[in-house]
Every structure is written in structure tokens, then in C-alpha cells.
C-alpha positions in Angstrom: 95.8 101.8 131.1 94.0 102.7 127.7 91.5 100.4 126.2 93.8 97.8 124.1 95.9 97.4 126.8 92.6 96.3 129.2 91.5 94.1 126.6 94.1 92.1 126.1 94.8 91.7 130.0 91.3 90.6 130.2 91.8 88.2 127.4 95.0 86.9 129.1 93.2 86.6 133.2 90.2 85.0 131.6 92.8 82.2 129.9 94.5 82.2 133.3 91.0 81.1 135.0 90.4 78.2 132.3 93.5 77.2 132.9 93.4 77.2 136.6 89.9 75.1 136.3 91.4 72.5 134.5 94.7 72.2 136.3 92.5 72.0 139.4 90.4 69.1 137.7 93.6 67.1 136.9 95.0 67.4 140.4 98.5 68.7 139.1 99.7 72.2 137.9 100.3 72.6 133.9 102.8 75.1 132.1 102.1 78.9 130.6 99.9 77.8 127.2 101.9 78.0 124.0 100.1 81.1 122.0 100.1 80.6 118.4 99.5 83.9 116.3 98.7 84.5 112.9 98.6 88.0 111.1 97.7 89.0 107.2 99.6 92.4 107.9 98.2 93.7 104.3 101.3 94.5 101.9 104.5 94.4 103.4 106.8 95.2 100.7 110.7 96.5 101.5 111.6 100.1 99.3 113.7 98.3 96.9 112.9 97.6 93.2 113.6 93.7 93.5 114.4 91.9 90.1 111.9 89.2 89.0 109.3 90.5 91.1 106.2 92.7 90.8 106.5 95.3 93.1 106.2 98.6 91.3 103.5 99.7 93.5 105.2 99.8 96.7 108.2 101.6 96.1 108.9 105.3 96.6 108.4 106.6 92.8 105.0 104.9 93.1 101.8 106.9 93.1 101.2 104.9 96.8 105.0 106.3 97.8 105.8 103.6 99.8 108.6 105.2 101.1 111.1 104.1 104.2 109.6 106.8 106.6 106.1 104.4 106.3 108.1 101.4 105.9 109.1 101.9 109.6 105.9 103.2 110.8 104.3 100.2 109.6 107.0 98.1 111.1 106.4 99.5 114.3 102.9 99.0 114.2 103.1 94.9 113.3 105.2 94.7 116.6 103.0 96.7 118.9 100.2 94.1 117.4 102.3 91.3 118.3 103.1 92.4 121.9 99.2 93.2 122.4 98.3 89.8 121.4 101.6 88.0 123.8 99.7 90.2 126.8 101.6 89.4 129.6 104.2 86.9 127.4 104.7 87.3 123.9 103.2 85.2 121.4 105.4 81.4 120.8 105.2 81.4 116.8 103.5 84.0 114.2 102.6 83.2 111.2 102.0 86.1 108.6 101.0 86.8 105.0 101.5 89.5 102.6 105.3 89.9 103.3 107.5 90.5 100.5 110.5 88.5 101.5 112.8 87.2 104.6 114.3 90.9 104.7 111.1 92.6 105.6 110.9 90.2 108.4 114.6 91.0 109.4 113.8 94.4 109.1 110.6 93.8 111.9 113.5 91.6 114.2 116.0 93.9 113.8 114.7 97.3 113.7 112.0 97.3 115.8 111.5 96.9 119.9 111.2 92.8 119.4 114.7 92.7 118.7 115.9 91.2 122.0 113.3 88.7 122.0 114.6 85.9 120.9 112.9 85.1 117.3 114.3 83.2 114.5 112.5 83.3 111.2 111.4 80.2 108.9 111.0 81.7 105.1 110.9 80.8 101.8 110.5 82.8 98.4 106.9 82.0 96.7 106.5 82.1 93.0 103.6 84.4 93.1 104.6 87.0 90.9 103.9 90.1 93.1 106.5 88.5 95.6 103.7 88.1 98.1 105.1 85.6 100.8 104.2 83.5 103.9 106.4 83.3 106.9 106.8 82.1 110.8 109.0 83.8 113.5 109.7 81.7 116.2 110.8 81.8 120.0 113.9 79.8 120.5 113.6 79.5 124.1 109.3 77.4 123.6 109.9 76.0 120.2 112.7 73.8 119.2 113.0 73.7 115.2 113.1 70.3 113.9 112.5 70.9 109.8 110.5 72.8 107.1 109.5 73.0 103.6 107.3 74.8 101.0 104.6 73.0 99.1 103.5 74.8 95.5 99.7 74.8 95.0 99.0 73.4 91.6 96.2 75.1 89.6 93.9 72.6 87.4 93.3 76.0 85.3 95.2 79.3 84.1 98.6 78.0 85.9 100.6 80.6 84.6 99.8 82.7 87.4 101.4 80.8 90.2 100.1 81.7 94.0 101.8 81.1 97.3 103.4 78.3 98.2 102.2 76.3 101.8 104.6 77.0 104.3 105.4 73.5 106.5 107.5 73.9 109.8 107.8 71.3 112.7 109.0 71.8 115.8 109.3 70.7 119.4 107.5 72.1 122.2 108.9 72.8 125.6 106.9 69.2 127.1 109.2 67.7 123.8 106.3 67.2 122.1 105.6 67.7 118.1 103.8 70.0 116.6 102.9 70.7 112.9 102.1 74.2 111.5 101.2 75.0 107.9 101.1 78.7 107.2 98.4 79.4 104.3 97.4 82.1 101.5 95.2 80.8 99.3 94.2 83.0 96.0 92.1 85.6 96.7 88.5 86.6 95.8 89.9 89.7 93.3 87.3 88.9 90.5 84.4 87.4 91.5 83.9 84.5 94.5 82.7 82.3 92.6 85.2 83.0 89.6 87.8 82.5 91.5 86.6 79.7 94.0 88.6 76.7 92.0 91.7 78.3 92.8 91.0 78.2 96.2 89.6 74.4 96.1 93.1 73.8 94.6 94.7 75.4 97.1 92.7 73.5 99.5 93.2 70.3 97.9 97.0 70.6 98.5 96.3 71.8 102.4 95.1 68.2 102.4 97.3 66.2 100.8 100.1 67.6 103.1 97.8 67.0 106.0 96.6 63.1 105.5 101.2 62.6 104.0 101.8 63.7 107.7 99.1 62.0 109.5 100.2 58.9 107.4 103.9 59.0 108.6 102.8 60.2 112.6 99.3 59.0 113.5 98.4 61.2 116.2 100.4 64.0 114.7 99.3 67.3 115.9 98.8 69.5 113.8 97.3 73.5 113.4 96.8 75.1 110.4 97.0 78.6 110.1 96.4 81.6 107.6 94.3 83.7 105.2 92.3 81.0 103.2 90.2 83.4 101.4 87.5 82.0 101.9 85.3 81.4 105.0 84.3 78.1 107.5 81.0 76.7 105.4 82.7 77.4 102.0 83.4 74.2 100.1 87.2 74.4 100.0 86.8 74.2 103.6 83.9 71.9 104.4 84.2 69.4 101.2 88.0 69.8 100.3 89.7 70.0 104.0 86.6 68.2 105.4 86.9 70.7 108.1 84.1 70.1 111.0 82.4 73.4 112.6 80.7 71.5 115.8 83.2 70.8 118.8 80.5 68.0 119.5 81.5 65.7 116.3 83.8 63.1 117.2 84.4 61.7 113.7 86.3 64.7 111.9 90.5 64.7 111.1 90.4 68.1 111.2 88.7 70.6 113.0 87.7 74.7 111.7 88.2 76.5 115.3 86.9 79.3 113.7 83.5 77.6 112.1 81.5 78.0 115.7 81.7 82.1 116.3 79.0 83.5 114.7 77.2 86.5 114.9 77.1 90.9 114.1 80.6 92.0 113.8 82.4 88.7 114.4 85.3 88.0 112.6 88.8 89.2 111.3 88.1 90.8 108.3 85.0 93.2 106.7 83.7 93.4 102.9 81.2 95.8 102.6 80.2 96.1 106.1 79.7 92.0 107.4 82.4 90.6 109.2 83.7 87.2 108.6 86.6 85.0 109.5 89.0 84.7 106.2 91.7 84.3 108.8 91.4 81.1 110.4 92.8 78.2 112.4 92.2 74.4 111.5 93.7 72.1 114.3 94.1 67.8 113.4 91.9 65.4 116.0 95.2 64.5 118.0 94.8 68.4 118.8 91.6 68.6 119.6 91.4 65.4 121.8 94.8 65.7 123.4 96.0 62.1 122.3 99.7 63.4 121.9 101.1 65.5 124.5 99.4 68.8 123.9 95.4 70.2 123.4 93.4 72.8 122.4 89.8 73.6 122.7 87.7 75.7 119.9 87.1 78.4 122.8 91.1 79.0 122.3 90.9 80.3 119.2 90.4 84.2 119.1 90.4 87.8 117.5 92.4 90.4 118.8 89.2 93.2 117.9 91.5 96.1 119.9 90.2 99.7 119.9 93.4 100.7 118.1 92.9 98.6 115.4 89.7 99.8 114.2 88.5 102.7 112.6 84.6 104.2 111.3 83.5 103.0 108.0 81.6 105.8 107.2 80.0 104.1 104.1 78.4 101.1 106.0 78.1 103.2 109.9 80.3 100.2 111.2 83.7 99.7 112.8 86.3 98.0 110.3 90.3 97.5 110.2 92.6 100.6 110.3 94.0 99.5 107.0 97.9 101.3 106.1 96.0 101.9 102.4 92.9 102.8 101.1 93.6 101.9 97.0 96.4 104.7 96.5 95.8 106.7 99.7 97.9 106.1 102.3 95.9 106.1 105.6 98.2 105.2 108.0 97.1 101.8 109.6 97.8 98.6 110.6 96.1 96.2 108.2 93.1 95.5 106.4 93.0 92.0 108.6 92.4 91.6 112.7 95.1 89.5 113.6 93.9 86.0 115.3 95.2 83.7 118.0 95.2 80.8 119.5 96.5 78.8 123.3 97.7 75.1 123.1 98.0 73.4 126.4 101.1 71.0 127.2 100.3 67.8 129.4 
């Protein structure tokens, strides 16, 4: 058994135990969780030269030669990352950013060893000119599909470069309860934090309105937001915009950063010049977090998958960092500049 493979087992027994404990507390015996993954899986473009879309980089004239040989490989890494996270079961839903369109995600469904599993995919086509997508596979057999949407982010300033849309899909649970997921790439830092940040507050700003529109029509709607936000828990998008709470002991927030309380050296999903952070987050609605409506999660549930295989030496810094599948023009090889993250919901 090599080192991934132990920590993900250990990951999964420790779950078991917490779940044990408080099936033991309630006097009855609760369902497998429902594991919730999301994965920025850093430029997943198809070989094709699509019309109306920016993709000249990633193509196999380009000086990057994105050709179909590392097309598969990289396909074939995305689903060994998805089984490692599932452990024992595979993950319920994945979100993911940075895909291209619905085909790559065919492609990962169809051409790789998740084939047989049972996933259906929730797409749709983002006006960001570089063709950079959200998306969501889903198991058939834990999560019944009810209805989905995209929601454009609206830019107060320089509009004419759209970004990704939010991606909305509801769905059942296998306890026939509702759940809410919002799949999220909000612009990114290229040019300055601070530059950029009212992007990002926009971006944020339409998180929220989607959030309080569902609230309004299900009060105890539960709801988990997922994604690449860009931007970390104490930024303002997050703590003034989303109103995002960071303490599991504050009973007065709507929505709740699961990601806000791990801190520390080398914690997070993603590195910039040597510090970790968490751009890659999870933000779950009150209902969630108290267990009003037919499911819960705790802030404990939320995690990194930080597997041997996915890291690499920074030489630069002296520090571990994501085995990334480019380094600017030179192909390396790897997985993804991101960690992927993840996170258990409990049926009643």
C-alpha cells in the first residue's frame, strides 16, 4: 500500500469513527455520508481549435503542444484524483473548474476507468473568452437531479471581458432531501490583488444574490457552495460581500466559510510563492450547518486531499507545492496547480 493510498484510508476510518460516535449518541444507525468534491484541475482544454473561443495555447501547433497523448495522461490523472478522494466509495458530486467544455468531461466519463460508474454531467458554456468553464458530474444512483441553471457575473467595470458564469444545480439526496450546490470561478488575481479585487467582489456579490433568491423561496434550504473563489476566507468578497462566518461557534451567520478555521504552515489547496492558502473553498448555508433540514455538516468535514503524489519540491522556496501539468510553456507532467478539496454531509 503506498503512501496516497494510506492517507486517504486514514482519512476515510477516521470519518468512519465520527460517524460511529454520533450514530451511537442518537441511538440509531445513519447512512454512508454524501462526499462532495471539488477540483480546479488547471487547464483542461480538448486538441481541437474551437470557433469563438480562445484556445490557441492548448492545441498541438502551440509552443505548450498540448497534444492528445497529454490530453489522456492528464485525463487519467483527474480520475485517479477522484477515486483517491471517494477512498473506499467514490466521491457523490465533483465540481471542477478550468475545463474547456462538456466534451472534455465526456472525454474523462468515457475514456477513462470511471466509465462504469454511473456519472451524468451538469454543463453549461461560459462566456469567458478563453472557454474556461465550470461543471458537476453526478452519481445517479445518491443524487437525484431536480434542475439547474447558469448565473452571469456582472462587472461594475471593464465588462467586456466577461468571466465565468455560477453554475446552480439542485438535487435530491438519497434521505429525499434537497440540496443546493453552486459551482464558482471567480476572476483571478493575474494583475495585481488588489487591481483585480472588484471583480471578485462582483462576482461575490452575485454568489449572494443567488443565495438569499433561494433562501427566500425555501427557508431552510441547504445549501454548499463550492469552487476557486480567488480569493481566500478573511478577504472582503468573502467576509463583507458573502458575509461568510470563520468561527463554528457563531450562531448568527447565513452562511458559513468551512474553510476560514484551518490555519497554519503549509495548510491549504493552493501555494504562491511558497505560503499555502485555501483559494479553493466550501461555504455551506445555516440549515447545513445546524441540520434544520434533513442533512448536516460540521466545519471538521471539510478537507484537502495533500497526497504524496500530488506534490512535488519547489526548489525556489525549499517547500512542497502542487505537481502542476505546466510550468508557463513547459510541460511537467502533473496533476494541477490546485489540491483538490472535499467535503462529508450527513443524512438524518
Amino acid at each position: 500500500m503506498n503512501k496516497y493510498t494510506l492517507l486517504v484510508v486514514g482519512a476515510v476510518f477516521c470519518t468512519g469513527i465520527f460517524a460511529l460516535n454520533f450514530d451511537q449518541s442518537q441511538g440509531k444507525k445513519k447512512p454512508k455520508p454524501f462526499r462532495v468534491m471539488f477540483y480546479n484541475v488547471e487547464n483542461l482544454f480538448d486538441v481541437e481549435d474551437d470557433e469563438g473561443v480562445d484556445d490557441a495555447d492548448f492545441l498541438p501547433s502551440a509552443e505548450a503542444k498540448w497534444t492528445q497523448e497529454r490530453l489522456d495522461v492528464k485525463l487519467g490523472h483527474i480520475a485517479q484524483v477522484i477515486r483517491a478522494v471517494g477512498g473506499e466509495e467514490l466521491p457523490d458530486v465533483v465540481g471542477f473548474s478550468e475545463i474547456e467544455n462538456r466534451k472534455v468531461l465526456d472525454f474523462l466519463l468515457q475514456n477513462t476507468d470511471l466509465k462504469k460508474e454511473g456519472y451524468s454531467i451538469v454543463h453549461y458554456d461560459s462566456p469567458d473568452k478563453r472557454g474556461i468553464d465550470v461543471g458537476l458530474i453526478y452519481r445517479k444512483d445518491r443524487f437525484t437531479f431536480v434542475k439547474s441553471g447558469k448565473y452571469p457575473v456582472i462587472f461594475s467595470v471593464d465588462n467586456d471581458k466577461p468571466t465565468r458564469d455560477l453554475l446552480y444545480v439542485k438535487g435530491m439526496l438519497p434521505n429525499k432531501s434537497s440540496l443546493h450546490l453552486v459551482v464558482n470561478h471567480w476572476p483571478s488575481r493575474s494583475g495585481g490583488a488588489s487591481e483585480t479585487e472588484p471583480k471578485r467582489m462582483d462576482a461575490a456579490k452575485a454568489a449572494k444574490r443567488l443565495c438569499d433568491s433561494i433562501q427566500t423561496n425555501e427557508k431552510n434550504a441547504n445549501i454548499l457552495l463550492m469552487g476557486d473563489f480567488n480569493d481566500y476566507p478573511t478577504n472582503k468578497s468573502m467576509r463583507e460581500v458573502m458575509q461568510a462566518e470563520i468561527d463554528s461557534t457563531n450562531k448568527s451567520g447565513s452562511i458559513y466559510n468551512m474553510m476560514g478555521w484551518q490555519k497554519g504552515e503549509g495548510v491549504g489547496s493552493h501555494q504562491y510563492k511558497g505560503d499555502w492558502g485555501f483559494l479553493d473553498q466550501f461555504l455551506a448555508s445555516e440549515a447545513l450547518i445546524k441540520g434544520s433540514s434533513g442533512m448536516q455538516t460540521w466545519f471538521n468535514q471539510a478537507k484537502v486531499l495533500k497526497a504524496d503524489f500530488l506534490l512535488v519540491k519547489n526548489e525556489k522556496y525549499g517547500t512542497m507545492e502542487p505537481s502542476r501539468t505546466y510550468g508557463g510553456k513547459n510541460y511537467l507532467g502533473g496533476y494541477s496547480d490546485h489540491l483538490p478539496v472535499f467535503v462529508d454531509i450527513w443524512m438524518k
